[in-house]
N, C-alpha and C positions, 0 to 999 in steps of 0.2 A: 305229632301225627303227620303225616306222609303218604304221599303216592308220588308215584311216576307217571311220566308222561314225554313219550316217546313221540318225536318230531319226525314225520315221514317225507319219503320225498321219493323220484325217479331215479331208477339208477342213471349217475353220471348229470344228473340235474345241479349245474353250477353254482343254481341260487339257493340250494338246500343250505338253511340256517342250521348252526349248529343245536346238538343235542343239548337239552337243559331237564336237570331234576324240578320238579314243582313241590315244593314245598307248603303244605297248608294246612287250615284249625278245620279243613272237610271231614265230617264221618257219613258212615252210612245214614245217620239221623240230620244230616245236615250241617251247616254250618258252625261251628262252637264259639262264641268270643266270650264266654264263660271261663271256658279252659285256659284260651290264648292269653285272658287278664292274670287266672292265677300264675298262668307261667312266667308272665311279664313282670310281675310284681316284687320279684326278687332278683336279685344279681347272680345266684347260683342258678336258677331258671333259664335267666335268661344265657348264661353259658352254658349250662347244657343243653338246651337246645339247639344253640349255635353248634356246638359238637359234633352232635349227631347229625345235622343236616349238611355236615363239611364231612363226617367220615362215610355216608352215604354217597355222596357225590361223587369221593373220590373212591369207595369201593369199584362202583360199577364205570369210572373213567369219565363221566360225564364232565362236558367243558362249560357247563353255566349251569346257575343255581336264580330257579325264577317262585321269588315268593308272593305266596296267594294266600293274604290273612284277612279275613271278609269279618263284615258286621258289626267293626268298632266305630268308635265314635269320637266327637272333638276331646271329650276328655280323654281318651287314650293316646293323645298323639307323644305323649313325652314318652311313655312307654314303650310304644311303638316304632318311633326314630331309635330310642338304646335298644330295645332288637334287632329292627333291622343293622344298626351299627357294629353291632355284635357279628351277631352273624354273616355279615358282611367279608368283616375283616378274620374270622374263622376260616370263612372260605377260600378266601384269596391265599392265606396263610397256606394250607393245605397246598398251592399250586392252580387253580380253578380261577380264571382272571373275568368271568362274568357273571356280574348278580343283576338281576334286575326285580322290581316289585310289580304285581298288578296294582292298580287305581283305579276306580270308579270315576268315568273324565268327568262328570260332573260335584265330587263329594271334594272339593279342594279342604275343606272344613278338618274331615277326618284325616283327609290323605294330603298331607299337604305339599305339592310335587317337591318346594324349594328346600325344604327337611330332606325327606326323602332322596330326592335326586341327589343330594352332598355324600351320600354314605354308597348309592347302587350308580351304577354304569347307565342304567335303561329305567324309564318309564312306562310300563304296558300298561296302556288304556283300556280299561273292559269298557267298548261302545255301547252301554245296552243301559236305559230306564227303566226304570220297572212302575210302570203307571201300576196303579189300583185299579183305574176303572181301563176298559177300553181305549188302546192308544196306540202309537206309533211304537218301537221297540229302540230305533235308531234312526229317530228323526234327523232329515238331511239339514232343514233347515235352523237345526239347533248345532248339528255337530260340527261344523266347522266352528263357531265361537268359540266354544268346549276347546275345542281340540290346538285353536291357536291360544286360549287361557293357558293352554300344560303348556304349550311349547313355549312361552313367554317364562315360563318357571325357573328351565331347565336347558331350552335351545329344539330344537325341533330334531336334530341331528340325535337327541336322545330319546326321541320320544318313538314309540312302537303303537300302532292298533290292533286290537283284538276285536273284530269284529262279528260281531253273532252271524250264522246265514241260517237262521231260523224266524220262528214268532212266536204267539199265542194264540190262543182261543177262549173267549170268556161266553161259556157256555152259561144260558138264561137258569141262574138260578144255586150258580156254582163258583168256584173259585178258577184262575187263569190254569190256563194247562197249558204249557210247551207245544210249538205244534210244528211239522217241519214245513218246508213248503208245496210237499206232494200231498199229504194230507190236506195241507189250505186247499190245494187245487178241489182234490176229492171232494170237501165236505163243503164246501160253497158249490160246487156242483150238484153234490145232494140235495143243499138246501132252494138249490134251483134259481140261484142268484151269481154273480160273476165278480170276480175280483176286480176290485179296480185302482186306477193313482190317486190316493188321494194329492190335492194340491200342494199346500205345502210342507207335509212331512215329505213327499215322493213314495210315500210308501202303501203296498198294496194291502188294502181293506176289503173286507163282504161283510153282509151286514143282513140279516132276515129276523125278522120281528117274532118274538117269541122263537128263537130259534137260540141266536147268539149272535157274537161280531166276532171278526178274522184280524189282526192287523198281522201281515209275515213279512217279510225282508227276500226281497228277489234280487238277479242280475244286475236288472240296472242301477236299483238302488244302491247295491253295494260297490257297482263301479264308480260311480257317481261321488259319493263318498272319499273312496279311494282317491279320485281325481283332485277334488280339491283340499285331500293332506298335499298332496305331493305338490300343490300348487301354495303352500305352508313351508316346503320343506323337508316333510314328513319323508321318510324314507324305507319305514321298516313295517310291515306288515305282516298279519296272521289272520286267520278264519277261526272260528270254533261254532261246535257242533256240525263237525263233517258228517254226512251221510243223512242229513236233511236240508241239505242246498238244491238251490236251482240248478241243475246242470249245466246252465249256460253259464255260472259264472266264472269256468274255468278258461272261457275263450274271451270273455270281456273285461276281466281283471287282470290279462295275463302281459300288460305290458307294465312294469317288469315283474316275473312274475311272485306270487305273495307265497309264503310258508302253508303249508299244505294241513 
């Protein structure tokens, strides 16, 4: 299972990253490591998968191949390493000299970057926890540990972030919703309350009693961040969920600037 996802940028913009296919077990129902196991579980699975995600790639010209396989776990890791292995060297075979994997920077268990990293080019960190109750999204004062653990892996020169510029909402009485950060503004102004830093995540919270709590990811946080990968070594950077960001963090992130 497949999609594309096309990397945008300015025309004539020098730091435009190259184009990559994304490869993943997403459907419309969500995430599948159901499918991803059956596929894994055999040698002819596992090359044809490879196949097809290398004759895809090299259908549409694309120059890197970034795989996105969510929701497995430590017992999957031998499987997972001869996928990624597989498929790796499908790709390159093809002509296409860039694979890299997303990771969850904190699941080193499932994802284990030093596996991993042996077989792809890049490590892209998806920045984001997923608390149950109420919490930070990309808490600052966690992510650099996190972030120098991967890069201890694999070298920091390989390692990529994938930074959310979004949050949540855990509305009294329901489960977390996605929230962007013009809504956060919106609906803590509804609720007649104001966001604010909390201390040490640096991340912007609201909070109204019988109403819900806000935690979203703004400018500074995610400059903030930013600053100390590159103060790691970190070099290689990305955003996702464009089109619910602060708009300011196009002027505070932008030295040097990050993948769009």
């Amino acid at each position: 299972m497949t999609f594309v996802l096309q990397l945008q940028c300015e025309p004539g913009d020098r730091h435009f990253d190259r184009h990559h296919l994304i490869v993943t077990n997403w459907t419309r129902s969500g995430y599948r490591p159901d499918v991803l196991r059956a596929l894994m579980a055999q040698p002819e699975g596992r090359l044809r998968f490879a196949g097809q995600a290398a004759a895809l790639a090299r259908a549409d010209s694309y120059e890197g191949v970034l795989l996105d396989l969510r929701l497995l776990g430590p017992r999957d890791v031998d499987a997972l390493v001869a996928l990624v292995s597989v498929t790796a060297d499908s790709v390159r075979s093809s002509g296409i000299n860039s694979v890299g994997i997303v990771v969850p920077v904190a699941d080193t268990a499932a994802y284990p970057g030093r596996h991993l990293g042996a077989a792809t080019d890049f490590l892209a960190l998806r920045m984001e926890l997923e608390p149950a109750t109420p919490g930070p999204v990309t808490p600052r004062d966690r992510m650099s540990r996190l972030i120098g653990a991967r890069a201890a892996e694999i070298g920091a020169h390989r390692v990529m972030l994938l930074v959310p510029v979004s949050g949540y909402i855990w509305r009294s009485g329901e489960a977390r919703m996605r929230v962007s950060y013009r809504e956060a503004v919106t609906i803590a102004r509804d609720w007649g309350v104001e966001l604010t830093r909390d201390e040490s995540s640096a991340t912007l919270r609201a909070r109204a009693p019988g109403r819900g709590e806000i935690w979203v990811n703004d400018a500074e946080l995610i400059a903030g961040i930013l600053r100390d990968a590159r103060r790691l070594g970190v070099r290689k950077f990305a955003l996702y969920g464009l089109g619910d960001e602060d708009p300011a963090i196009w002027s505070a992130a932008a030295e040097p600037a990050v993948t769009r």
